[in-house]
One Martini backbone bead per residue (centre of mass of N, CA, C, O) as a GRO file, in nm:
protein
  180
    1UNK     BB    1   0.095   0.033   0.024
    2UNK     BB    2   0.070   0.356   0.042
    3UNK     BB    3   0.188   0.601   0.210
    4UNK     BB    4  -0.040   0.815   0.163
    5UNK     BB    5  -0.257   0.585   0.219
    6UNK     BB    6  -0.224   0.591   0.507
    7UNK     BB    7  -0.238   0.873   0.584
    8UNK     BB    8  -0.541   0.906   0.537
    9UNK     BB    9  -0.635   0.678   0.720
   10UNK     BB   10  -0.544   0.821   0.982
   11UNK     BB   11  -0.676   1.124   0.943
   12UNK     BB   12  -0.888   0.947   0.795
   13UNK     BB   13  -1.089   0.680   0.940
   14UNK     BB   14  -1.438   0.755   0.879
   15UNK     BB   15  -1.454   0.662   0.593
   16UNK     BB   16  -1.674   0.531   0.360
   17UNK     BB   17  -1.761   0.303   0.173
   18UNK     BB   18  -1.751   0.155  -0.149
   19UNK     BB   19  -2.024   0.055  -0.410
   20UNK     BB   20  -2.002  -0.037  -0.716
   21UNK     BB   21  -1.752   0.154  -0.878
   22UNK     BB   22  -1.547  -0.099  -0.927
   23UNK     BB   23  -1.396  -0.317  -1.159
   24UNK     BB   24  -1.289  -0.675  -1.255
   25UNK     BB   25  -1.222  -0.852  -1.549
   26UNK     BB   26  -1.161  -1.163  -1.690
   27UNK     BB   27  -0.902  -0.938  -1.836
   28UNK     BB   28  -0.772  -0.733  -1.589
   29UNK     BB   29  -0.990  -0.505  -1.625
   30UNK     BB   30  -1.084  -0.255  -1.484
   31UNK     BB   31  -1.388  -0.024  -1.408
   32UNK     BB   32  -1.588   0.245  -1.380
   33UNK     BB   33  -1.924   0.296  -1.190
   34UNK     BB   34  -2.145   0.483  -1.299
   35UNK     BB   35  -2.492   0.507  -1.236
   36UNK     BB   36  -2.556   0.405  -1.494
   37UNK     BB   37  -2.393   0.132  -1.494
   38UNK     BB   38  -2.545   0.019  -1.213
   39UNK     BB   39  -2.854   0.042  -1.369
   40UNK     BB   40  -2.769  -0.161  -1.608
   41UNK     BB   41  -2.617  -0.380  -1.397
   42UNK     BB   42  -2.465  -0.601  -1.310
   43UNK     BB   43  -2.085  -0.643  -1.364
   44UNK     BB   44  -2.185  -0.973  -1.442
   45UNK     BB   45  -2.407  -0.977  -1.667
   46UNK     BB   46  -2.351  -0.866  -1.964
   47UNK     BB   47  -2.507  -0.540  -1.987
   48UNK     BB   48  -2.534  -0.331  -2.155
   49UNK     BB   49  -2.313  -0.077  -1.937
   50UNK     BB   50  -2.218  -0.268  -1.665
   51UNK     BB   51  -1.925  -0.195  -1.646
   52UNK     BB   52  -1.841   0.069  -1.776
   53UNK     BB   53  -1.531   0.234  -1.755
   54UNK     BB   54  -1.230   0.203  -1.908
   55UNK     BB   55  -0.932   0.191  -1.776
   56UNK     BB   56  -0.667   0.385  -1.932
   57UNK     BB   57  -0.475   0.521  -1.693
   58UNK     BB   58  -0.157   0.408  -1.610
   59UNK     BB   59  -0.174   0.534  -1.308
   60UNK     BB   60  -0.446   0.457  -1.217
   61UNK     BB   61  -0.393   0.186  -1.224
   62UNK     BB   62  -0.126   0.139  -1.089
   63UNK     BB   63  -0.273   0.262  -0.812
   64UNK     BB   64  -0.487   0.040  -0.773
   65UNK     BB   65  -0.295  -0.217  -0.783
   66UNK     BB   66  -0.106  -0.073  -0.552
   67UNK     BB   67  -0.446  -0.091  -0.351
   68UNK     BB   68  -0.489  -0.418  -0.368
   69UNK     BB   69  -0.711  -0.603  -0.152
   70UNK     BB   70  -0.818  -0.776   0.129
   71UNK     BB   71  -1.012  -0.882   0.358
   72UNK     BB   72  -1.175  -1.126   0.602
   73UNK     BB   73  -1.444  -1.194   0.385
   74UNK     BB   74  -1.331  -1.139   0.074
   75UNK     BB   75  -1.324  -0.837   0.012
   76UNK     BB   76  -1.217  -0.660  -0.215
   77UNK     BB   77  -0.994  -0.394  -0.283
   78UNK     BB   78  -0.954  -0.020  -0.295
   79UNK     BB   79  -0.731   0.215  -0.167
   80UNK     BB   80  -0.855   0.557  -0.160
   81UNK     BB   81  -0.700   0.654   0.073
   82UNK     BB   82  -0.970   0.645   0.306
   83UNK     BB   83  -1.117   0.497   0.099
   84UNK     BB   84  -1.314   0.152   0.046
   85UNK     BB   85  -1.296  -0.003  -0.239
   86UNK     BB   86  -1.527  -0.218  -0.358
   87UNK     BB   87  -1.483  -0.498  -0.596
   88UNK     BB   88  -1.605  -0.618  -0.875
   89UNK     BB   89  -1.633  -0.931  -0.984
   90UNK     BB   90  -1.664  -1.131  -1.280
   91UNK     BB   91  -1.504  -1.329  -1.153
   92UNK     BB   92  -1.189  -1.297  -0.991
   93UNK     BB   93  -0.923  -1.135  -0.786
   94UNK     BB   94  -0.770  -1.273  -1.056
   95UNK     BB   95  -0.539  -1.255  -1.303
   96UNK     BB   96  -0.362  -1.463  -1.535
   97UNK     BB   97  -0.058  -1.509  -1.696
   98UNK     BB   98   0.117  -1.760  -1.925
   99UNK     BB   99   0.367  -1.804  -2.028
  100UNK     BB  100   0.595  -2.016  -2.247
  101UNK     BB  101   0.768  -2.094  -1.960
  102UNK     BB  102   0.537  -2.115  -1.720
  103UNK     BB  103   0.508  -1.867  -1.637
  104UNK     BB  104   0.326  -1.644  -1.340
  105UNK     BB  105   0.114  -1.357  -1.335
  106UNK     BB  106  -0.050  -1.089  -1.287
  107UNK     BB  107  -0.216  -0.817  -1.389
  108UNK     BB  108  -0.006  -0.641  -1.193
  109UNK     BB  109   0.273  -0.795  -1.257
  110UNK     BB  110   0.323  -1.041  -0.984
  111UNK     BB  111   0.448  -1.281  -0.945
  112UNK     BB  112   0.358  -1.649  -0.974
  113UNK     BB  113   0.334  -1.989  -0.756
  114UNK     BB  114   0.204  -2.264  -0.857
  115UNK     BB  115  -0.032  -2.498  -0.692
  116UNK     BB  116  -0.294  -2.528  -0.854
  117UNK     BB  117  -0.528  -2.684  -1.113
  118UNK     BB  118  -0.850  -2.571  -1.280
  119UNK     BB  119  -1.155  -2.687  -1.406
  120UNK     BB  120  -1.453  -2.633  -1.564
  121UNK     BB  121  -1.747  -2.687  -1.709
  122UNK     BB  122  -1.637  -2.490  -1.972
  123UNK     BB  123  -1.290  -2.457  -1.925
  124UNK     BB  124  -1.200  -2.287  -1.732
  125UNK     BB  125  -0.889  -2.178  -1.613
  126UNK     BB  126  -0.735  -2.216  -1.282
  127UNK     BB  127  -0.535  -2.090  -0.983
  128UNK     BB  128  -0.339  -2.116  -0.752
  129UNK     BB  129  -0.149  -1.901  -0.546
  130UNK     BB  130   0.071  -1.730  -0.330
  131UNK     BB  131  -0.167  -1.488  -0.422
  132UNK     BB  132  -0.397  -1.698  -0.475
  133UNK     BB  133  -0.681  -1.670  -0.702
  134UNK     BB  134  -0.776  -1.749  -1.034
  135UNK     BB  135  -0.778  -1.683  -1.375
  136UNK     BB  136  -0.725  -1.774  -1.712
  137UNK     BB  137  -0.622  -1.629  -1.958
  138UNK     BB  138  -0.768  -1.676  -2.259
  139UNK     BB  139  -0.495  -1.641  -2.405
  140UNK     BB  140  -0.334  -1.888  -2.204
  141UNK     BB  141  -0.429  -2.169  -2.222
  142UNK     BB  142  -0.225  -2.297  -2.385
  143UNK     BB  143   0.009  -2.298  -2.177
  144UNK     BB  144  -0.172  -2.484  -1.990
  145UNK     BB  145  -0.127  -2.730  -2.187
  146UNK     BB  146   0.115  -2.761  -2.195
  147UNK     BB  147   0.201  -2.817  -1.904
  148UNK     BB  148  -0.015  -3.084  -1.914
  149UNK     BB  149   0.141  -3.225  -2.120
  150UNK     BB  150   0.442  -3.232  -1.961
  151UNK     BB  151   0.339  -3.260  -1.650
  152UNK     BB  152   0.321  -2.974  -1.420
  153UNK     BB  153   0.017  -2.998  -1.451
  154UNK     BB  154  -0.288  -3.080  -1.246
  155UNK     BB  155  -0.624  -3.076  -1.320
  156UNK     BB  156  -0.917  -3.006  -1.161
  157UNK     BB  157  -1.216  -3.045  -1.100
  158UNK     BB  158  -1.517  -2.776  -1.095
  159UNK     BB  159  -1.756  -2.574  -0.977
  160UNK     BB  160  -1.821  -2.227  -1.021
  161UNK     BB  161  -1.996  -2.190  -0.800
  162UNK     BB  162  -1.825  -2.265  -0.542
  163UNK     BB  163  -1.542  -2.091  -0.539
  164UNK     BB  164  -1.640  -1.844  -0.346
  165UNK     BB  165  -1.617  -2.057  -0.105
  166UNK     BB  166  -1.427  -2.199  -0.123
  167UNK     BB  167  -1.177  -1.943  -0.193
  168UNK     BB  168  -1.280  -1.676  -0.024
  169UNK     BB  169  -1.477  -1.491  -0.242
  170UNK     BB  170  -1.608  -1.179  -0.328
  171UNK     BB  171  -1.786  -1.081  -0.617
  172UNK     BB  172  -2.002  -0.919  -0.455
  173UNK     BB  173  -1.994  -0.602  -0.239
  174UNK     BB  174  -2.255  -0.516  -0.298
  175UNK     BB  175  -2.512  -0.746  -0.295
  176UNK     BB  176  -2.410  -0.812   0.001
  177UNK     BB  177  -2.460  -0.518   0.092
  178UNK     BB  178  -2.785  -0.460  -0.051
  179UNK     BB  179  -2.719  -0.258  -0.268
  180UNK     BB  180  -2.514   0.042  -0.201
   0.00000   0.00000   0.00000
């Protein structure tokens, strides 16, 4: 977390959070949602303009991505200076990238070490790893069958409903907190 980010949660302890108003895309990608983005439905429900507007300034992704935490309850957030933005997830809390040589980043490219290889009913490939739970983008799964033919994970199967209590997140802590 940011320096500055920790003085303002210091000198502001009791700033409120904030629900739905950022989300995080099955391709790593940001969304701010504003409140008409909010009313044409869920972050993940696929309803055109419900995901909101593409973060596309590359400090501002960047500022976001090193202040993406978890709670205790497993509701991602970004600590936007004293206030915490709680994140909408379309998938899961991480994004992976699979390199050529079977290394693995997440979406803010972060190095991770693959604990376990999950694949669901539709054939998304999920990863367990040192930095926790998440989705392989869709353009690496190639790298991940590479993977699983040369020896190196072997996938188990999962059922996509299951994974956000099986793995401890909350994909919408927004609809969890009553829709505020």
């Amino acid at each position: 977390m940011d320096d500055i980010v920790r003085q303002a949660m210091a000198k502001w302890p009791n700033v409120p959070s904030a629900y739905g108003w950022l989300g995080l895309d099955a391709r790593g990608n940001w969304y701010l949602r504003d409140e008409q983005a909010q009313a044409a439905g869920a972050f993940a429900s696929g309803r055109p303009g419900a995901k909101g507007a593409l973060v596309q300034l590359e400090k501002l992704v960047d500022f976001i991505q090193r202040n993406y935490e978890v709670d205790e309850a497993g509701r991602w957030f970004f600590q936007n200076g004293p206030q915490r933005v709680f994140v909408e997830l379309e998938a899961t809390p991480w994004i992976w990238r699979v390199a050529a040589d079977g290394s693995v980043t997440a979406h803010d490219g972060r190095p991770a070490q693959v604990r376990a290889v999950f694949t669901d009913e539709d054939g998304r490939v999920y990863l367990r790893t040192d930095l926790g739970f998440g989705l392989v983008h869709t353009q690496d799964v190639a790298g991940v069958a590479d993977a699983v033919e040369a020896g190196r994970w072997t996938p188990q199967a999962v059922q996509a409903a299951e994974l956000p209590v099986r793995e401890g997140y909350v994909p919408s802590p927004q609809a969890q907190a009553g829709g505020r």
